[in-house]
Phi, psi and omega in degrees: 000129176282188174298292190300340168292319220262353175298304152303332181279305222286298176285353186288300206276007161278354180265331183265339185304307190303341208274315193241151195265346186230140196223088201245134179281127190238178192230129185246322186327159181072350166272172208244167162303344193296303186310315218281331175280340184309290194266045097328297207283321187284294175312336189303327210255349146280011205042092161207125175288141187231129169223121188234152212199195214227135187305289176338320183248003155299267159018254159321318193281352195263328199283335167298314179299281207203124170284037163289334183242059176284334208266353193259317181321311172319332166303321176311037186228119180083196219302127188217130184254141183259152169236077174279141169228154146302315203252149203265312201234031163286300173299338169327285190298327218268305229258343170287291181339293203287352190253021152304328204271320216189187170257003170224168348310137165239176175295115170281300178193197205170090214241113170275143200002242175258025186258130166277089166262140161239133180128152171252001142315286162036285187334320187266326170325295211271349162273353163265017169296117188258158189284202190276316222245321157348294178273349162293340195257002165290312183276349174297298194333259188314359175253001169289261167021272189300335198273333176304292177326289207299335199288296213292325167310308200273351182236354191274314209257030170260323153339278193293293174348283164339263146023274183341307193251043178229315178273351190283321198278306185272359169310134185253173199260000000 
């Protein structure tokens, strides 16, 4: 591979770098091509950008970006698949799915915004990891609750009130 290929690749994967905020480094080895189109086809269809590049050139392109992912160089050894998302725990769950089947991809590491994991231990942490959109609908959930309470209060016991004074009224004297 020459220079100007390796330049190219080089900017690509620093354009992806720039792009998506989740980054999970994966071990591909050992899958037959079949396998490898299988989870292609699956990451496509979750949206997760799938790349697989040469460490070295991994590498270089993370040291162009930032030493926030210096701590990931370590990872970088043999067959290495990249996974970019939007969502911190979308490729997680993509790689749990896909390891029903078989034992790979497994997790090398994973730099979510700005948290580094290693390790295919990892895995479960970072699928209970919630998304952006999650927590917004956690916290509407809960700032809904009380007005919800107060409402529910306030008509069960304007109910009974009515009630009071409707038998109060017709009561004869």
């Amino acid at each position: 591979m020459r220079k100007e290929e390796k330049d190219v690749i080089i900017n690509e994967i620093t354009e992806l770098l720039n792009k998506y905020p989740t980054i999970y480094v994966t071990d591909t080895s050992s899958l037959t091509v079949e396998k490898t189109n299988q989870l292609r086809r699956l990451c496509f269809n979750k949206g997760v950008k799938m790349l697989v590049a040469k460490n070295t050139l991994i590498q270089k392109a993370m040291e162009r970006k930032s030493e926030e992912y210096t701590p990931i160089f370590e990872s970088l050894k043999g067959t290495t698949a990249l996974m970019f998302c939007e969502a911190g725990n979308v490729p997680a769950k993509l790689i749990k799915e896909f390891r029903k089947k078989g034992d790979r991809p497994r997790l090398k590491g994973a730099y979510v915004e700005t948290a580094v994991f290693l390790g295919d231990s990892q895995l479960d942490i970072l699928i209970a990891i919630k998304s952006k959109n999650e927590l917004i609908g956690d916290i509407i959930g809960l700032l809904q609750s009380p007005a919800k309470n107060v409402i529910g209060a306030l008509q069960s016991g304007g109910g009974k009130l009515a009630g009071l004074v409707k038998t109060l009224s017709e009561r004869p004297e």
